[in-house]
VMD Tcl script that builds the backbone (N, CA, C; Angstrom):
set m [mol new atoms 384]
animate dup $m
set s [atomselect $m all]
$s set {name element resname resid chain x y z} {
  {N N UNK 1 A 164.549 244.079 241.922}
  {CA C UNK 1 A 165.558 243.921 242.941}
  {C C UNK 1 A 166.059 242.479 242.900}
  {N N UNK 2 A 167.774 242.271 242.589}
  {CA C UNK 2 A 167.972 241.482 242.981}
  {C C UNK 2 A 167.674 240.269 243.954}
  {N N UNK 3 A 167.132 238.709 244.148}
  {CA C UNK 3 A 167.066 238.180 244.826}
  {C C UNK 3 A 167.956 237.637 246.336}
  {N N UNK 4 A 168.948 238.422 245.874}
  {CA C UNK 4 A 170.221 238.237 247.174}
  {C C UNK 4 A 169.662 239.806 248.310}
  {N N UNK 5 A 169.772 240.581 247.043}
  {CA C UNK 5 A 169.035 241.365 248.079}
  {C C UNK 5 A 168.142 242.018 248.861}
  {N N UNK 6 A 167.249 241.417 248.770}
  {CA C UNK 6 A 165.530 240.828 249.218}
  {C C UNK 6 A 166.307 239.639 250.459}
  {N N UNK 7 A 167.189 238.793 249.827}
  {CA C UNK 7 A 167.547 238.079 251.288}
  {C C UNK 7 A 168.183 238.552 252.399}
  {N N UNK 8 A 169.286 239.713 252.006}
  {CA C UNK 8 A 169.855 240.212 252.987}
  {C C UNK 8 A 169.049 240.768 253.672}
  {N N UNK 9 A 168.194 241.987 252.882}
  {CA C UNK 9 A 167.127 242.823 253.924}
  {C C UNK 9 A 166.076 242.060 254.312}
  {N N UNK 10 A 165.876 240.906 254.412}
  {CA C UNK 10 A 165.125 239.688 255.149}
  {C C UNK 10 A 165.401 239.936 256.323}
  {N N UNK 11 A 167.174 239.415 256.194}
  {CA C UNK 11 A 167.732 238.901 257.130}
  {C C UNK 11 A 167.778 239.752 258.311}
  {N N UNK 12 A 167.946 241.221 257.757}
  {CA C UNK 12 A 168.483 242.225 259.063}
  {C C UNK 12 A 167.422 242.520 259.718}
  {N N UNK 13 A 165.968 242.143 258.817}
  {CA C UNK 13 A 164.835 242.833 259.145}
  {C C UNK 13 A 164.439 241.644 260.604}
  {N N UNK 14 A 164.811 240.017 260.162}
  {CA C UNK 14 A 164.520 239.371 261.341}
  {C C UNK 14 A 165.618 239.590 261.888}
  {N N UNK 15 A 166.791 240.151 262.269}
  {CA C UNK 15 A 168.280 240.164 263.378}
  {C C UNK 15 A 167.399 241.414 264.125}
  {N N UNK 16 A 166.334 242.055 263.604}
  {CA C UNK 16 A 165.684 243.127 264.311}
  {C C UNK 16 A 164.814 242.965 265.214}
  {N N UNK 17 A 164.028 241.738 264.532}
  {CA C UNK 17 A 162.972 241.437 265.607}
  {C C UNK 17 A 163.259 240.725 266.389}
  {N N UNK 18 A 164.765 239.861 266.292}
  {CA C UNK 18 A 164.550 238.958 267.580}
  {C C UNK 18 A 165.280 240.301 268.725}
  {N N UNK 19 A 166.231 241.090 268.121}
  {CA C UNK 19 A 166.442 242.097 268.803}
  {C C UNK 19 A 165.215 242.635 270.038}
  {N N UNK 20 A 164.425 243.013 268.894}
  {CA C UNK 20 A 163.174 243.799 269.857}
  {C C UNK 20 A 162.505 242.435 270.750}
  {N N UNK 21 A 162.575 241.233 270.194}
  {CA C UNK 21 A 161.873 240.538 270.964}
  {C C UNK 21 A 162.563 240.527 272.700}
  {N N UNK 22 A 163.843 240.286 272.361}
  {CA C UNK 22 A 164.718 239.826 273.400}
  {C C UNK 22 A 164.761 241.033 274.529}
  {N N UNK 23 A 164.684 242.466 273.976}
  {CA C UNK 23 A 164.698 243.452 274.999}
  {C C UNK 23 A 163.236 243.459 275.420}
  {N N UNK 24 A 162.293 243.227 274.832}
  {CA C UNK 24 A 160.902 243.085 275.437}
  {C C UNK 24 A 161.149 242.280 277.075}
  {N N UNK 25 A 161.347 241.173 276.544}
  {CA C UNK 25 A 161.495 240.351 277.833}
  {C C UNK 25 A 162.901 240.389 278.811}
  {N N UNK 26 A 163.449 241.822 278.686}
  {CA C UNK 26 A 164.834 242.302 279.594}
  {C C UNK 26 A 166.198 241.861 279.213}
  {N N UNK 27 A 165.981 241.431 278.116}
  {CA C UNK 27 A 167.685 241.152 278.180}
  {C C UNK 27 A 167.894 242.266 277.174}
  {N N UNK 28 A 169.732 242.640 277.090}
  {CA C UNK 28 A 170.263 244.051 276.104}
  {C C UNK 28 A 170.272 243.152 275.076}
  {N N UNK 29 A 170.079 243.056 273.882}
  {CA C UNK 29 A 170.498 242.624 272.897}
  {C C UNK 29 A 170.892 243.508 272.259}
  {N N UNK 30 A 171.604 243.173 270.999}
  {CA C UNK 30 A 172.542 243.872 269.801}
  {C C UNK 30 A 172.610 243.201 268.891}
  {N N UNK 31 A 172.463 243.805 267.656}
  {CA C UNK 31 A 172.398 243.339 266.104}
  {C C UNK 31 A 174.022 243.910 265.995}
  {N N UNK 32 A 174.844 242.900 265.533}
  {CA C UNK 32 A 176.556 242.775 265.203}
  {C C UNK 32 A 176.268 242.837 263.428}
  {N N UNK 33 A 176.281 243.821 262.841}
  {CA C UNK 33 A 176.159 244.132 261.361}
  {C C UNK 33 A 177.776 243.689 260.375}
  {N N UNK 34 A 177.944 242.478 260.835}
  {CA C UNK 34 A 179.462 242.233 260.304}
  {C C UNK 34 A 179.451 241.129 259.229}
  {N N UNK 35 A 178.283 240.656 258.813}
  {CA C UNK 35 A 178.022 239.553 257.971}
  {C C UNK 35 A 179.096 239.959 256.842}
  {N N UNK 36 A 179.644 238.706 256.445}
  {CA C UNK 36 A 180.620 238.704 255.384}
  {C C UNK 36 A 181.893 239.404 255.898}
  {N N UNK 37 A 181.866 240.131 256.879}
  {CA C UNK 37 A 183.518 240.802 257.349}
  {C C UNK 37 A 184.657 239.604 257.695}
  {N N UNK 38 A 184.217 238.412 258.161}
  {CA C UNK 38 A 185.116 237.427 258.428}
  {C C UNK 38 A 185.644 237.486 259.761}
  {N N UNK 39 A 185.093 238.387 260.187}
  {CA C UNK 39 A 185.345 238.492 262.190}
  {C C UNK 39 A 183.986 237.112 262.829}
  {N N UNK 40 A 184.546 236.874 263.808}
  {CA C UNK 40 A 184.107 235.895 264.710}
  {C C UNK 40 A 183.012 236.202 265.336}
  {N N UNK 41 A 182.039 236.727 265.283}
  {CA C UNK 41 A 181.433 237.541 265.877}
  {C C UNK 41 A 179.829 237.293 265.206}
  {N N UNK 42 A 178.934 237.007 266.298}
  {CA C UNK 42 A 177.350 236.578 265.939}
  {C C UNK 42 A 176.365 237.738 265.188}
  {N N UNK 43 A 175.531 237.248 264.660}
  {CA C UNK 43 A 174.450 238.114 263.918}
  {C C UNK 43 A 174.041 239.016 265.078}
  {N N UNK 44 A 173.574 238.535 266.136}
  {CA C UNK 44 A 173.143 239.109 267.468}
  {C C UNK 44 A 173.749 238.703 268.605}
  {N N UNK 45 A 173.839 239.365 269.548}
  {CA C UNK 45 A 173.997 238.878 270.724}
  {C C UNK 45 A 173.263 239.680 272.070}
  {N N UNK 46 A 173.065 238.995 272.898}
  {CA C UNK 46 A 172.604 239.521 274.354}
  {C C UNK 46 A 172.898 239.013 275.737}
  {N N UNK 47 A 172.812 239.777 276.490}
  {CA C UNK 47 A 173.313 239.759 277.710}
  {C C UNK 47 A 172.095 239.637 278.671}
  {N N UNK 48 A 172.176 239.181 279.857}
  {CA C UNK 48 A 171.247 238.946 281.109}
  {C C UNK 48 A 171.897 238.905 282.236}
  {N N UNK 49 A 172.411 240.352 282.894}
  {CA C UNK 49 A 173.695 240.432 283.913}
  {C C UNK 49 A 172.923 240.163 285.187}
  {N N UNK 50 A 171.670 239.959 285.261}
  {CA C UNK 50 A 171.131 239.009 286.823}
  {C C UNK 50 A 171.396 237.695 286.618}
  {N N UNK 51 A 171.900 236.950 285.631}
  {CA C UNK 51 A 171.773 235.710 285.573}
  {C C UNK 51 A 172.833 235.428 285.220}
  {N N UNK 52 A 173.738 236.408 284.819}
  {CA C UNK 52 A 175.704 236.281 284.134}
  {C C UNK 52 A 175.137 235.127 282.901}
  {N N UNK 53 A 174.118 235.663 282.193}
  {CA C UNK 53 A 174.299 234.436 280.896}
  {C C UNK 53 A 174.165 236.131 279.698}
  {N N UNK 54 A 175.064 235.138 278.434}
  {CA C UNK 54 A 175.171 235.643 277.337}
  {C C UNK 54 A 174.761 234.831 276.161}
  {N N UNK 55 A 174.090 234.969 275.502}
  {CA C UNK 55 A 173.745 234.439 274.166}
  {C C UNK 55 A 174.419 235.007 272.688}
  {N N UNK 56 A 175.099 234.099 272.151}
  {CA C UNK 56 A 175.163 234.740 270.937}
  {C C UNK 56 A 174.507 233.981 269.631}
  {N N UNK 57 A 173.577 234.584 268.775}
  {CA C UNK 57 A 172.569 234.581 268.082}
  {C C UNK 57 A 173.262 234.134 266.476}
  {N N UNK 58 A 172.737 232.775 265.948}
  {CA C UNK 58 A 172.998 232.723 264.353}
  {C C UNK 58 A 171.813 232.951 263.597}
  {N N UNK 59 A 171.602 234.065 263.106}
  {CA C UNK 59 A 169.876 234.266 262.643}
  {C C UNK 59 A 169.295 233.725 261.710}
  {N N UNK 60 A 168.595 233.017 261.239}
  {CA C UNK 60 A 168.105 232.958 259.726}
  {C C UNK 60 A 166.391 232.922 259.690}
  {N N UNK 61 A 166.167 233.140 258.604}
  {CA C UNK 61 A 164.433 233.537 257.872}
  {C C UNK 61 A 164.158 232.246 257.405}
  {N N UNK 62 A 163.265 231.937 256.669}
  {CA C UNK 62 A 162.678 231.209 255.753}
  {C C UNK 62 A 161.345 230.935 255.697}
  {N N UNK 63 A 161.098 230.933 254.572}
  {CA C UNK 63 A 159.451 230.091 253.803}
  {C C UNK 63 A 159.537 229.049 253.824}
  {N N UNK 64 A 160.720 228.522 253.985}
  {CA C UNK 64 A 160.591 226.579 253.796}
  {C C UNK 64 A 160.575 225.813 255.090}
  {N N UNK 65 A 160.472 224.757 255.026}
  {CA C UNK 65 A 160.086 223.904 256.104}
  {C C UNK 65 A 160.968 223.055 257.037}
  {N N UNK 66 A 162.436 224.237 256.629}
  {CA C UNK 66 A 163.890 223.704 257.157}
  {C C UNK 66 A 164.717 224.714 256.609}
  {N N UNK 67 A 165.811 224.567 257.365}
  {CA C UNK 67 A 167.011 225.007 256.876}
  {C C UNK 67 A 168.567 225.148 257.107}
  {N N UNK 68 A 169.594 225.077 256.216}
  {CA C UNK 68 A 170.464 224.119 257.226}
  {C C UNK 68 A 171.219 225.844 257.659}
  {N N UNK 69 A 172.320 225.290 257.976}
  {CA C UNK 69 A 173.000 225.956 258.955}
  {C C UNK 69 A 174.658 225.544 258.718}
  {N N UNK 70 A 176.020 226.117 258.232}
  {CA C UNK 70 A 177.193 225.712 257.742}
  {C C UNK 70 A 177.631 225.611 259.653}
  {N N UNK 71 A 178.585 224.527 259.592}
  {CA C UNK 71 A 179.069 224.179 260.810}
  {C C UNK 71 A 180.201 225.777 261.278}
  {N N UNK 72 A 181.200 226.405 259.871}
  {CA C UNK 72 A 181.794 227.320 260.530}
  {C C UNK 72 A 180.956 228.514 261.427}
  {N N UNK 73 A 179.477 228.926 260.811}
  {CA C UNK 73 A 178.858 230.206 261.727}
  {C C UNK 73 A 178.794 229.706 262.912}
  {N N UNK 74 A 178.459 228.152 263.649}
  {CA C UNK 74 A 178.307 227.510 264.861}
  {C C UNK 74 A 179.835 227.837 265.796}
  {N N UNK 75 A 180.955 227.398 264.367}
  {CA C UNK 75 A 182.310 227.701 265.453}
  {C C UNK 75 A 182.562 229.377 265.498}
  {N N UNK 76 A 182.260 230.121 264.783}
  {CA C UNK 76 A 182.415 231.661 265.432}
  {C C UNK 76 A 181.313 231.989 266.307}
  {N N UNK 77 A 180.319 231.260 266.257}
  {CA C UNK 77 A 179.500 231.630 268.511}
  {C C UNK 77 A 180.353 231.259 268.782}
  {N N UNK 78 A 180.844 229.861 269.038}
  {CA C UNK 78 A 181.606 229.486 269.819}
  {C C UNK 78 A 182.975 230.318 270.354}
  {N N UNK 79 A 183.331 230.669 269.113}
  {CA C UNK 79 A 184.610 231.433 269.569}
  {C C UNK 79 A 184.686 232.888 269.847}
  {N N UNK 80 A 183.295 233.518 269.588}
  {CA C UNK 80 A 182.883 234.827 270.445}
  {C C UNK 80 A 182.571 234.228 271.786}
  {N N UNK 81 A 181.947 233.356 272.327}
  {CA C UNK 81 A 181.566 233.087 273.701}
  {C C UNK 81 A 182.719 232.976 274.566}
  {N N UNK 82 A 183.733 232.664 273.958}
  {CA C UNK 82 A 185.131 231.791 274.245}
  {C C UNK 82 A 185.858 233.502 275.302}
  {N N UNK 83 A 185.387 234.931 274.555}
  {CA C UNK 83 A 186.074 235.945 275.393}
  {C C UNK 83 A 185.039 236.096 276.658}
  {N N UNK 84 A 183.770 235.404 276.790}
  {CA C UNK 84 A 182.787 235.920 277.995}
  {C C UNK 84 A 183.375 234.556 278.880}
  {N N UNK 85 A 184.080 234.055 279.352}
  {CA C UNK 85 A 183.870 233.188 280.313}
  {C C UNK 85 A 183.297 233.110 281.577}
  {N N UNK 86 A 183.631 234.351 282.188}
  {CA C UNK 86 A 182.352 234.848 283.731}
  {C C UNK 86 A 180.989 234.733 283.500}
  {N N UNK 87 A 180.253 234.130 282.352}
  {CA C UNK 87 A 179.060 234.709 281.628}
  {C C UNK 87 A 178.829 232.921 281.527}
  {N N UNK 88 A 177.788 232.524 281.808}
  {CA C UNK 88 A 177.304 231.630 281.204}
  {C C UNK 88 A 176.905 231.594 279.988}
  {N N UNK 89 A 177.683 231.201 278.956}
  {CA C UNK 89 A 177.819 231.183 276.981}
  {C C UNK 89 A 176.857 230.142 276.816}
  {N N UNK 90 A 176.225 230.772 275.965}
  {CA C UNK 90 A 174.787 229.717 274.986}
  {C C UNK 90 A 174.885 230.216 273.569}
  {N N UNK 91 A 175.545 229.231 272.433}
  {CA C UNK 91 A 175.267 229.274 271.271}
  {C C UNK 91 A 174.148 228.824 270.668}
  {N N UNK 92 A 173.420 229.876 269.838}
  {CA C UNK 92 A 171.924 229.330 269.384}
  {C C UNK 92 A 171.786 229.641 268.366}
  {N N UNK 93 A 171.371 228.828 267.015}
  {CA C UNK 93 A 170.166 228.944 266.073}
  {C C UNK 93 A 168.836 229.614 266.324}
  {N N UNK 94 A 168.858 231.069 265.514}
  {CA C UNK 94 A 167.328 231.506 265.841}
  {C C UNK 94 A 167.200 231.619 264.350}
  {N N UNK 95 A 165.897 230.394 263.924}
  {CA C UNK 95 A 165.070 230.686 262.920}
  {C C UNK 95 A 163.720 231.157 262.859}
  {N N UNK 96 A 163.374 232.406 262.209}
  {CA C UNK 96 A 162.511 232.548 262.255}
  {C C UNK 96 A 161.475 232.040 260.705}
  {N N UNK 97 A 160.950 230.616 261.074}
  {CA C UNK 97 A 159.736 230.849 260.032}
  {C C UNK 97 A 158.674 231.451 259.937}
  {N N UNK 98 A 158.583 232.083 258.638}
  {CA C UNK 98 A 157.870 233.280 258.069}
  {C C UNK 98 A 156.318 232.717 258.803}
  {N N UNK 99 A 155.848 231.782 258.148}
  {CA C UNK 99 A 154.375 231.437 258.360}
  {C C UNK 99 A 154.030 230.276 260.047}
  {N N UNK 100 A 155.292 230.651 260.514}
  {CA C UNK 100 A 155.320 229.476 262.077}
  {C C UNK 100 A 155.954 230.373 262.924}
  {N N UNK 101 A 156.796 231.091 263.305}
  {CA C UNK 101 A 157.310 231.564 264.054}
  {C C UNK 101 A 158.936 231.623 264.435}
  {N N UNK 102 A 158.794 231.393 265.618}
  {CA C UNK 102 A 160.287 231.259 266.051}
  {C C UNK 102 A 160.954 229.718 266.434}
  {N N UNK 103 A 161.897 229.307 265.883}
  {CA C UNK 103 A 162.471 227.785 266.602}
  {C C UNK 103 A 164.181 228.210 266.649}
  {N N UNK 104 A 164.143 228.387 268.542}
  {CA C UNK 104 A 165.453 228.554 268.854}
  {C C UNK 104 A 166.604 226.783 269.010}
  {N N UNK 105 A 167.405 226.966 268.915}
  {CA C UNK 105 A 168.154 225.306 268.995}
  {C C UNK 105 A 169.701 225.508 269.238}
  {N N UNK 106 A 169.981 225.537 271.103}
  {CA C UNK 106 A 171.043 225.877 271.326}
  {C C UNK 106 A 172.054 224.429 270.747}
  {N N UNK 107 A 173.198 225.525 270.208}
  {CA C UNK 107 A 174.154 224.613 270.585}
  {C C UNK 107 A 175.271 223.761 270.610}
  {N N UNK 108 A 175.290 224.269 272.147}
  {CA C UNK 108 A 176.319 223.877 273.159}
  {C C UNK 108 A 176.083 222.961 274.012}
  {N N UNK 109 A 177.577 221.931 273.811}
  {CA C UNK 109 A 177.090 220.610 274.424}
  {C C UNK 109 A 177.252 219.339 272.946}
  {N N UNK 110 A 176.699 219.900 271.964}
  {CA C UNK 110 A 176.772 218.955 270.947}
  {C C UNK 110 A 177.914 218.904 269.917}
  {N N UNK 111 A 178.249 217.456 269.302}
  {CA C UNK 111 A 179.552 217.605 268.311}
  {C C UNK 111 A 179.525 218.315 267.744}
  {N N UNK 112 A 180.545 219.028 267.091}
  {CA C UNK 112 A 180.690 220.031 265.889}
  {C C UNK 112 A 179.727 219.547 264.614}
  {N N UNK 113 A 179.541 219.674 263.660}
  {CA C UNK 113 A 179.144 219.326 262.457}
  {C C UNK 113 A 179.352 220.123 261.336}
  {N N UNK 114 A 179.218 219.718 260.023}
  {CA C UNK 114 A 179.725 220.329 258.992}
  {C C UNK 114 A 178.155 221.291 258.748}
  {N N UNK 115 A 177.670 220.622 258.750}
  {CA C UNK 115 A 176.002 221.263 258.899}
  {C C UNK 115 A 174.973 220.983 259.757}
  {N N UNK 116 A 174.054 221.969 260.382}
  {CA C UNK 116 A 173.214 221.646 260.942}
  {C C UNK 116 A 172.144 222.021 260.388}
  {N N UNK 117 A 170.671 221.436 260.646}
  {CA C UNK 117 A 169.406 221.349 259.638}
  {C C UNK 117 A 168.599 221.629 260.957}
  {N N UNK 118 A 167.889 222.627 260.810}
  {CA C UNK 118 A 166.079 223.189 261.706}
  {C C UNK 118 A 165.218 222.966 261.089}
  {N N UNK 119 A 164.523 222.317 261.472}
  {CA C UNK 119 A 163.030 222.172 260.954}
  {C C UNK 119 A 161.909 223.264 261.423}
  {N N UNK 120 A 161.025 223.492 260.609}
  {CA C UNK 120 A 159.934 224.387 261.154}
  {C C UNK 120 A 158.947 223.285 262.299}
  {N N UNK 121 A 158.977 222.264 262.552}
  {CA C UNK 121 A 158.246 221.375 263.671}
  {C C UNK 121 A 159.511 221.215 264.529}
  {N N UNK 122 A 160.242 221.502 264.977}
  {CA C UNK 122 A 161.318 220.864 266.171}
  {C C UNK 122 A 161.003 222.134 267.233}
  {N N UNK 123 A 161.061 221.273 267.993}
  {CA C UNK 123 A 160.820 221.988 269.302}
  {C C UNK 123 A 162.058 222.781 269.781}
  {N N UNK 124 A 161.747 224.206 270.287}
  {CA C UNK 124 A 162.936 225.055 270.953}
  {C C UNK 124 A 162.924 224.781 271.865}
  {N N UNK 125 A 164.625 224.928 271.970}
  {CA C UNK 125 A 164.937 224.095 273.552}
  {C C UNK 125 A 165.755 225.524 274.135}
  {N N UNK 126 A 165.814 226.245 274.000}
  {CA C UNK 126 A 166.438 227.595 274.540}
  {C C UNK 126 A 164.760 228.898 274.106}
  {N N UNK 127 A 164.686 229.459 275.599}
  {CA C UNK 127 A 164.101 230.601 275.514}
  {C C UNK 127 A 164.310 231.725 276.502}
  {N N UNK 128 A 163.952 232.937 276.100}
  {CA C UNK 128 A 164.533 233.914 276.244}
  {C C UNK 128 A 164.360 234.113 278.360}
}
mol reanalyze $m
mol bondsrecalc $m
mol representation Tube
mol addrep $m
């Protein structure tokens, strides 16, 4: 099997678990299966209508001890959040490392960038 596609089915396999994670602890989440379509629109997203907040989710995997992140997937949260305005909008990085876990890293609030970089040691500052 191709190595691209071992990454994709990585990928959907973690857009699944943060799925299941996120309805564990009450919020609806949804896996948005549009990767590569060129619509604006997050890997995941979820809702928390006691709290009017919405999250929309940039997912990624890895074995390594970082990983970056292209500044355009940051501006399509942004510009999916942009139709919830009644909703308190939180754009987030969810990486899941393979052998560490989860490191969420909203964000909104900070300059744009051409790239952003997660480390497997940085502390999550957004939880569910």
């Amino acid at each position: 099997m191709h190595q691209a596609v071992k990454n994709r089915r990585r990928g959907f396999a973690t857009e699944r678990k943060l799925v299941k994670m996120l309805e564990a602890r009450g919020w609806r989440a949804f896996r948005v299966p549009t990767s590569g379509t060129g619509y604006s629109l997050p890997d995941v997203f979820a809702v928390n209508n006691k709290e009017k907040r919405i999250v929309a989710f940039e997912v990624k995997s890895t074995v390594e001890d970082h990983i970056s992140v292209d500044g355009f997937q940051i501006r399509k949260l942004l510009s999916f959040l942009d139709a919830f305005r009644l909703y308190r909008g939180e754009a987030v990085i969810a990486v899941w490392f393979i052998n560490n876990g989860w490191v969420f890293r909203v964000i909104n609030g900070f300059p744009l960038q051409e790239r952003y970089v997660v480390y497997v040691h940085d502390s999550s500052d957004w939880s569910p």
